[in-house]
C-alpha positions as CSV (number, residue, x, y, z in Angstrom):
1,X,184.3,16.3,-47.8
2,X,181.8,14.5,-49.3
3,X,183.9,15.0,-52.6
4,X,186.6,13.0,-51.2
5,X,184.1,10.6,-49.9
6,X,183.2,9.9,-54.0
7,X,186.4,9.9,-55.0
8,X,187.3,7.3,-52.1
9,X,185.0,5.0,-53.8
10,X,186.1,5.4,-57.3
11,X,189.9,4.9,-56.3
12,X,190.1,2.2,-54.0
13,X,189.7,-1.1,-55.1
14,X,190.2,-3.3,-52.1
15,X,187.7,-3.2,-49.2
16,X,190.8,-2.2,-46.8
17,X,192.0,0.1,-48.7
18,X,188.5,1.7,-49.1
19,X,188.4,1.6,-45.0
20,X,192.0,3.2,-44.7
21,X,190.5,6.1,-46.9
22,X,188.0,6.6,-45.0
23,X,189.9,6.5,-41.7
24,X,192.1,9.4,-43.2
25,X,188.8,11.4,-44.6
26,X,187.7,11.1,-40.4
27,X,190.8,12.4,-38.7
28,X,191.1,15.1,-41.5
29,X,187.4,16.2,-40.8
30,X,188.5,15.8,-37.3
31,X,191.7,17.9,-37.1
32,X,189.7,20.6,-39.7
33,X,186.9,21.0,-36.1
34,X,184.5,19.0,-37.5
35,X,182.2,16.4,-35.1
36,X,182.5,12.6,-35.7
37,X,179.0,12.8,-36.4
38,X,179.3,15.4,-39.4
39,X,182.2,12.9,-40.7
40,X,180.0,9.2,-40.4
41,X,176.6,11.6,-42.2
42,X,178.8,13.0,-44.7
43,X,179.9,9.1,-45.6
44,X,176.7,7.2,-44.6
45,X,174.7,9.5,-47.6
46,X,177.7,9.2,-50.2
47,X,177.2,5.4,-49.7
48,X,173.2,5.4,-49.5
49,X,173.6,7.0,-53.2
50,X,175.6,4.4,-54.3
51,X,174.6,1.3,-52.6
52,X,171.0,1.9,-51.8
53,X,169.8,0.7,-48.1
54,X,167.8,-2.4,-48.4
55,X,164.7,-2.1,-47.2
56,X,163.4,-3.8,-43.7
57,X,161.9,-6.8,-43.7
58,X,159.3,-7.0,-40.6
59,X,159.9,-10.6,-38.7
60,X,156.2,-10.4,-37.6
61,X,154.4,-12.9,-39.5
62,X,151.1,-12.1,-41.5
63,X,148.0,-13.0,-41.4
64,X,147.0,-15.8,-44.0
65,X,143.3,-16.2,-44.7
66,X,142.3,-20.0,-45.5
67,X,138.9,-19.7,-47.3
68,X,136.6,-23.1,-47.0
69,X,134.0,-24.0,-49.1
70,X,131.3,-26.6,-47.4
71,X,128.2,-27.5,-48.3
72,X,125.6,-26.0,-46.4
73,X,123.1,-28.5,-44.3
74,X,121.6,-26.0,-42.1
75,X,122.4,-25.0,-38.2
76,X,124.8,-28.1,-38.2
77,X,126.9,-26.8,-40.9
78,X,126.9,-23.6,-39.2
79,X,128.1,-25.4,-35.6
80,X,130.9,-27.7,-37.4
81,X,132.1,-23.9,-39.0
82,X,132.0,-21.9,-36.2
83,X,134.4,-25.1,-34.4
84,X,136.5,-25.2,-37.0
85,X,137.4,-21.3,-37.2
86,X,138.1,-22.1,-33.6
87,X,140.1,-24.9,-33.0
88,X,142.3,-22.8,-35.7
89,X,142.8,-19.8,-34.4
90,X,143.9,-21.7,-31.0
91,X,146.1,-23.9,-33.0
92,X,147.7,-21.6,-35.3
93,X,147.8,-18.2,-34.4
94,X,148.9,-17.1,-38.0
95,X,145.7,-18.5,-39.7
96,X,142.1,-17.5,-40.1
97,X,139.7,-19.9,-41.8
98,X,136.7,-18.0,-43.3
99,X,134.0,-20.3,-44.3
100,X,131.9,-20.0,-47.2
101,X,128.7,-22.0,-47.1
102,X,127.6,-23.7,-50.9
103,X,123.9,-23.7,-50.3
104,X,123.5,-25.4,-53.9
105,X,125.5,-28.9,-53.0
C-alpha cells in the first residue's frame, strides 16, 4: 500500500486530485480488511518522508535574564538592587534582572 501511496504523490499534480487518490488507496485498504487506522499510518509515514513534520514551537515564553551593572556604594547599593529585582519580577513575569555590583566606579 504504501507503494501506491508514493506513486500517488509522484502522479498527481493537483491537490484534489492527490486527495481523490488517496480516497481510492482508503476504500481499497478498506474493502482488502484492512483498519482505517492501518490506511491513515500507511499515508501519514509516506508523507512524513517527503514533507518532514515541522517541529513544535512551545507558546510558553522564556525566561530572559537582564544583567545590570551599578556601581557599588555599600548596603545602599545592595537595598536599591534587591528593589529592583523585585519590582521586576512583579512587573514582568518573563524577566529576571541579575545585578552585578562595579566595586571599582
Amino acid at each position: 500500500m504504501s507503494s501506491m501511496v508514493y506513486r500517488a504523490m509522484k502522479i498527481c499534480s493537483t491537490h484534489q486530485a492527490l486527495h481523490d487518490e488517496y480516497e481510492f488507496i482508503r476504500e481499497v485498504s478498506l474493502k482488502n480488511g484492512y483498519p482505517i487506522a492501518f490506511g491513515e499510518s500507511v499515508i501519514r509515514k509516506q508523507l512524513n518522508l517527503v514533507y518532514p513534520p515541522h517541529a513544535i514551537i512551545s507558546t510558553t515564553p522564556g525566561t530572559d535574564i537582564i544583567v545590570l551593572q551599578v556601581p557599588y556604594y555599600g548596603k545602599a547599593s545592595q537595598i536599591s538592587g534587591n528593589r529592583l529585582t523585585a519590582v521586576v519580577a512583579k512587573q514582568y513575569s518573563s524577566e529576571q534582572v541579575r545585578v552585578v555590583y562595579d566595586v571599582t566606579a
